[in-house]
C-alpha positions in Angstrom: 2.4 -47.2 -0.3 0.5 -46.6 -3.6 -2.7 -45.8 -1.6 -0.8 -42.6 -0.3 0.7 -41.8 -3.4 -2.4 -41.9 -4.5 -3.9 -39.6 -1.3 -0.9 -37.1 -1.9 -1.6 -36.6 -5.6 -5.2 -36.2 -4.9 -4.2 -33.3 -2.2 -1.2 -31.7 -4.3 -4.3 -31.7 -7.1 -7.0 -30.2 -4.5 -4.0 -27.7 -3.8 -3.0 -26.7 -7.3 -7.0 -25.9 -8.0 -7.3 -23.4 -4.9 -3.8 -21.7 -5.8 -5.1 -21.2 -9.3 -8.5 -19.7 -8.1 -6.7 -17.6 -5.5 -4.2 -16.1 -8.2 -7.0 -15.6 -10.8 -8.7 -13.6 -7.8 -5.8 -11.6 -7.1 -5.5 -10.7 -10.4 -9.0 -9.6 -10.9 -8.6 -7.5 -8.1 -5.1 -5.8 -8.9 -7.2 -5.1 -12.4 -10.1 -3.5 -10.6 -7.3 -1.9 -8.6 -5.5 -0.3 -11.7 -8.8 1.5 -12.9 -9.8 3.5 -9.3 -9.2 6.6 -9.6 -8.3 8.1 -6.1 -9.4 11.6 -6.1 -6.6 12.7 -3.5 -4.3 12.3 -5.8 -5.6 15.2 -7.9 -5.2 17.9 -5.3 -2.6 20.1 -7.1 0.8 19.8 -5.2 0.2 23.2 -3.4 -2.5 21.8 -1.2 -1.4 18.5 -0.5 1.8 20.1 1.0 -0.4 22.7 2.9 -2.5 19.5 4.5 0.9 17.8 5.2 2.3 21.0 7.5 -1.8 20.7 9.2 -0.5 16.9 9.8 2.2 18.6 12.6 2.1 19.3 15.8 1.6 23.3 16.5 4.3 22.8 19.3 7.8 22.0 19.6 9.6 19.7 17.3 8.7 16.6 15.7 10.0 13.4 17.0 11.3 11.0 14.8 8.7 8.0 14.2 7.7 6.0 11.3 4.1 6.0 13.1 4.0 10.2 12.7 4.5 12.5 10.5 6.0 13.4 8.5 7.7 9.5 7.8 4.2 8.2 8.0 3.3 10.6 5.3 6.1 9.0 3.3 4.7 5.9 3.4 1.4 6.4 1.7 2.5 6.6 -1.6 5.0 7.5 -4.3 2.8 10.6 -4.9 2.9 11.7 -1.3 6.7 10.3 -0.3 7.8 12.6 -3.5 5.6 15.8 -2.3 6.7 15.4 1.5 10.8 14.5 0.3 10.8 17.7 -1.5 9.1 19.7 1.4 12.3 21.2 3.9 9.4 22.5 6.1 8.4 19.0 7.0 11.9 18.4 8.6 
């Protein structure tokens, strides 16, 4: 019984390293995240709408889907949910 006791605290151990390397990766990479600037998100709000009626079909209505737009457009982020939410064109 002490042998695996022994075998389980080595493993929990083993464990506890690779969870502490995997979350000090993660939060190098959430860092590195924070400081990208995405270039997109400059486009003043004008053109971004513009390129979001482009997204449509030229014909008929839009069927609802969270795969098409405009929901998918909604799902991009806060930026682009707020820009297509305040659209009425879109819908």
């Amino acid at each position: 019984l002490a042998q695996i006791d022994a075998e389980i605290l080595r493993f929990r151990t083993y464990a506890e390293g690779h969870v502490a390397a995997l979350e000090e990766q993660r939060r190098a990479i959430s860092a590195r995240l924070e400081t990208v600037v995405y270039p997109v998100l400059s486009l003043p709000n004008e053109i971004t709408s513009r390129i979001f009626l482009e997204c449509l079909p030229h014909y008929g209505r839009v069927c609802p889907s969270p795969h098409s737009p405009p929901l998918l457009l909604t799902q991009i982020c806060r930026h682009w949910r707020n820009i297509a939410l305040s659209m009425g064109e879109l819908w």
